[in-house]
C-alpha positions in Angstrom: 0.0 0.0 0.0 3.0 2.6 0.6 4.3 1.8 -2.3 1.5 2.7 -3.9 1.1 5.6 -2.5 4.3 6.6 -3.1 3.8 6.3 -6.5 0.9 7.9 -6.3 2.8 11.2 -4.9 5.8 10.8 -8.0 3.1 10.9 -10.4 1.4 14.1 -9.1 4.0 15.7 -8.2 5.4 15.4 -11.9 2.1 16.5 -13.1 2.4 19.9 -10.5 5.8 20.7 -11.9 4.9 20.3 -15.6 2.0 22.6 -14.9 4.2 25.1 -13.2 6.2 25.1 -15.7 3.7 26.5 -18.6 2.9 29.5 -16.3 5.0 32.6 -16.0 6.7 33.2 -12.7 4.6 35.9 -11.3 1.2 33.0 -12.0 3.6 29.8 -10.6 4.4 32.2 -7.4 0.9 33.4 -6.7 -1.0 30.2 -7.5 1.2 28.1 -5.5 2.0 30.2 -2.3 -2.2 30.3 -2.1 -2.3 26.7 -2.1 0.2 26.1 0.6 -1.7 28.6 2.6 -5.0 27.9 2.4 -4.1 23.9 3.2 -1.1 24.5 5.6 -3.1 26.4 8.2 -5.5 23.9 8.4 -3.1 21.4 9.5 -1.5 20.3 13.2 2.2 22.1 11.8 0.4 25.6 11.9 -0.6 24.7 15.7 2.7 24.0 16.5 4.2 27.2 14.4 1.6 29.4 16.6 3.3 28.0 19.8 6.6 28.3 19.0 5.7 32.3 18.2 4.0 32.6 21.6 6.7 31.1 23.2 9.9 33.0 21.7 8.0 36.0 21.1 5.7 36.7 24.2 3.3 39.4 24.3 4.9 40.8 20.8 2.4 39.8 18.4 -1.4 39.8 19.3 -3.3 36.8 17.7 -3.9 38.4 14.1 -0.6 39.4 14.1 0.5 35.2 14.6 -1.6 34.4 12.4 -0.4 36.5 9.1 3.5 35.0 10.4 2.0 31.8 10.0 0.7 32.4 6.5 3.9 34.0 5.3 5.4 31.0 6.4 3.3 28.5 4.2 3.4 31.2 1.3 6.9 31.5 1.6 7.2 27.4 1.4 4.8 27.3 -1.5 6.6 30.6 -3.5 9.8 28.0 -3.1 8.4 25.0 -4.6 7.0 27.3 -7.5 10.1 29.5 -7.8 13.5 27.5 -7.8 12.9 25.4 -10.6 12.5 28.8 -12.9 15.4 30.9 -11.1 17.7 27.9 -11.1 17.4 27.4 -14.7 18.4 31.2 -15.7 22.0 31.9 -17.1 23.9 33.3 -14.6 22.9 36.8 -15.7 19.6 36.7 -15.7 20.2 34.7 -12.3 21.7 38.0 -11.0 19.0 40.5 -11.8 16.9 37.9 -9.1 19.0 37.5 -6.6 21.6 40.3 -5.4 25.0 39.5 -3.8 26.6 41.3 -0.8 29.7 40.4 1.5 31.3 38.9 -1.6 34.6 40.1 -0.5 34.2 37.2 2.2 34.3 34.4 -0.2 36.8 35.7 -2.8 39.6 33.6 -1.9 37.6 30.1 -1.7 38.0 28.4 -5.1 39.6 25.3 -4.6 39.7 24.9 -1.0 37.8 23.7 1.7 35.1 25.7 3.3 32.1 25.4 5.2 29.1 27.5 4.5 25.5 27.4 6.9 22.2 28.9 6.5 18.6 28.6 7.7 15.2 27.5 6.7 15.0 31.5 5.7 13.3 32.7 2.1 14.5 30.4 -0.3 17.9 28.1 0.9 18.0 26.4 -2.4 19.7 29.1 -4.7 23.5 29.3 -2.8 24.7 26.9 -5.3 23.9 28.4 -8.2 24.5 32.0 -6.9 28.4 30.5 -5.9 28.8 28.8 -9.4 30.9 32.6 -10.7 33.2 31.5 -8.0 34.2 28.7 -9.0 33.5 27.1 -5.7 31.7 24.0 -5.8 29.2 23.5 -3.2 28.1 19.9 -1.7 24.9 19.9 -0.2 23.6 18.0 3.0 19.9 17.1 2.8 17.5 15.2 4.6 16.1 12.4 2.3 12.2 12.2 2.2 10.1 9.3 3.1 9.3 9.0 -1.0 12.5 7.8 -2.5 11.1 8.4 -5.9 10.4 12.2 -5.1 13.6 12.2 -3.7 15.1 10.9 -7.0 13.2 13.5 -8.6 13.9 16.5 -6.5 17.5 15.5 -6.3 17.8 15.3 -10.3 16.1 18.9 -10.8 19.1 20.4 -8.6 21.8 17.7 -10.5 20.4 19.8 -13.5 21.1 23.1 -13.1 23.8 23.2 -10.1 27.5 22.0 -9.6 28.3 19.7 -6.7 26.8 16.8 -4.7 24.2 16.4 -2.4 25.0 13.8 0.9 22.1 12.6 2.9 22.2 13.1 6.7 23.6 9.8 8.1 26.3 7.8 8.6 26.6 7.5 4.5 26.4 11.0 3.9 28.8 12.0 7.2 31.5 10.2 5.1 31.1 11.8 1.8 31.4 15.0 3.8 34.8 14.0 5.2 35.8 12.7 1.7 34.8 16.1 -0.1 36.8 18.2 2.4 39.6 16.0 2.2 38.8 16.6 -1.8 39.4 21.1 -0.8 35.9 21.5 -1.6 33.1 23.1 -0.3 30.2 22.1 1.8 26.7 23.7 2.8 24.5 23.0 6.0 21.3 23.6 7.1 21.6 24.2 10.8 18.4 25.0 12.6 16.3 22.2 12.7 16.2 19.8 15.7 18.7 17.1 15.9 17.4 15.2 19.2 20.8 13.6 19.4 22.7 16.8 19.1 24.2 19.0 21.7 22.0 21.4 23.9 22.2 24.9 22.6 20.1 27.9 23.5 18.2 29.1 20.6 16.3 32.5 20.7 16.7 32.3 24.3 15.7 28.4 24.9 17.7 25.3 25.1 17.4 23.4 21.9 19.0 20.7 20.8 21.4 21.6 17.7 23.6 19.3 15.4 27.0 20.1 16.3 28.8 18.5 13.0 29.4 21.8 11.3 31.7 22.8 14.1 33.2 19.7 14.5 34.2 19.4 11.2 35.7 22.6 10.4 37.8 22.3 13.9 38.9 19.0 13.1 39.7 19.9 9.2 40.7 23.5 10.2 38.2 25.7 7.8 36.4 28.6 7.7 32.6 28.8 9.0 31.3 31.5 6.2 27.0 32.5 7.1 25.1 32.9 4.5 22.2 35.0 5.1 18.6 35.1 2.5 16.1 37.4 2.6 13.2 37.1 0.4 12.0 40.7 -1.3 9.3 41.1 -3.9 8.7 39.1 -6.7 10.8 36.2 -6.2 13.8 38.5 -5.9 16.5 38.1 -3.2 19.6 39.4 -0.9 22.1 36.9 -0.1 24.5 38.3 2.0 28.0 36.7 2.6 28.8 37.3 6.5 32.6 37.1 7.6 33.6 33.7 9.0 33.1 32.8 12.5 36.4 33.2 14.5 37.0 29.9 15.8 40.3 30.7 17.7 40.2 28.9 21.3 36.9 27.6 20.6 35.0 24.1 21.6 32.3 22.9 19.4 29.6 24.0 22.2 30.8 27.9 22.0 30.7 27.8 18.0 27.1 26.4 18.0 26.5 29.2 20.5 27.6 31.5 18.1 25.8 29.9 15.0 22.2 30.1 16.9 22.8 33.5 17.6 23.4 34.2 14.4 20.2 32.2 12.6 18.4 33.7 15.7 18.7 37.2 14.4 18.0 36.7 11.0 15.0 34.7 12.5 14.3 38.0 14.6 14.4 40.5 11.3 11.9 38.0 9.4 9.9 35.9 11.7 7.8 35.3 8.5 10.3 33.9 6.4 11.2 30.8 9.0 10.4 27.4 9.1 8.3 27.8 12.9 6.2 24.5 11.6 8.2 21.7 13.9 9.1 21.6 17.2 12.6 23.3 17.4 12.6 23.5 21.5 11.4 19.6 22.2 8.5 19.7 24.1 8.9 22.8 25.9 6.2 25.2 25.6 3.6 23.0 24.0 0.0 23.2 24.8 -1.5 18.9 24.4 
């Protein structure tokens, strides 16, 4: 029966992108980001995303004001789904006019050698590949695989298209391509803000939350530079991705980097609460109405 279902899922989602893909961007944006909204509010992850507001932000936002977060959230997730296919596939000029570049001066020097870059669930985190490709650095993405292999298959093939590098599945299999491509001087990307329940405890907006420590690990024990990369959606499916200086690491433990990283992910969290992922629970179970 899964496997049906599965392929049940393939197949529509092949149908969705081959509609998407006969409407101009402004239609695919719009249409889509309604969608997501008008079905993700409905569900249990919207409950959760209104808790974890209330519980970083108390007394800040009256309930209207959670509740428009909480739709920019799900439009944001669907204007992602409808957008990256499009923006990915542009020549790098055209890529430009999209999304606008600052910091640049802090990843110059990178070509060639090993480096370790981190975002957030923020705007749109699937365009630092493509916007690194004029600088000749060849960044290796870490994913989570979804449940639906085939979707995976598909998902992972549209970014094979259009962008450089490999992707390496959380796990064991994945933690050892990671260590093979930094051996290799190259670069590597990591989504750092989701919950990692066998992680280290790490305050996050002000509350413990359990945060994967690899990324500090790994560029303590292979000695390379923590570089954040910061998105922030604008208008129209256009962007800023700033390039912020690399974390100083001198006479650092792995705990007082991932101190660091939260803060930073927390105040770009801060600037645009509505451009988060708040649909899972970051903080465990702290905070949580049954």
């Amino acid at each position: 029966m899964k496997k049906l279902q599965h392929i049940i899922e393939f197949l529509l989602v092949k149908l969705w992108l081959f509609f998407l893909a006969l409407l101009p961007l402004k239609y695919k944006t719009l249409i889509t980001s309604a969608i997501f909204d008008f079905i993700g509010k409905r569900l249990k992850a919207s409950r959760i995303a209104k808790q974890n507001i209330e519980m970083i932000f108390p007394g800040k936002f009256n309930h209207n004001q959670i509740e428009d977060i909480v739709s920019q959230v799900w439009s944001n997730l669907g204007c992602i789904v409808a957008e990256t296919p499009y923006l990915l596939s542009l020549p790098d000029n055209e890529f430009s006019e999209y999304v606008s570049l600052k910091g640049t001066e802090n990843i110059k020097d990178f070509a060639g050698r090993r480096v370790m870059f981190f975002s957030a669930h923020l705007a749109n985190w699937e365009l630092l590949g493509k916007a690194l490709a004029p600088y000749n650095i060849i960044l290796n993405g870490v994913y989570r695989e979804p449940n639906n292999k085939l979707v995976s298959a598909l998902i992972n093939k549209l970014r094979h298209k259009f962008v450089q590098g490999n992707l390496f599945p959380k796990g064991k299999q994945g933690a050892k391509q990671i260590v093979k491509a930094l051996q290799n001087n190259e670069a590597i990307y990591m989504l750092v803000d989701q919950r990692m329940d066998d992680g280290i405890n790490v305050p996050f907006l002000n509350h413990d939350a359990m945060t994967a420590p690899a990324i500090a690990n790994l560029a303590l024990k292979y000695d390379c530079p923590i570089i954040p990369v910061q998105v922030i959606r604008k208008a129209n499916s256009h962007f800023e991705m700033v390039f912020h200086p690399s974390i100083n690491k001198e006479e650092k433990d792995i705990k007082s980097i991932m101190i660091e990283i939260n803060n930073i992910i927390g105040q770009w969290v801060v600037a645009k609460p509505g451009q988060w992922f708040w649909l899972h629970r970051r903080w465990g179970k702290q905070g949580y109405k049954k």
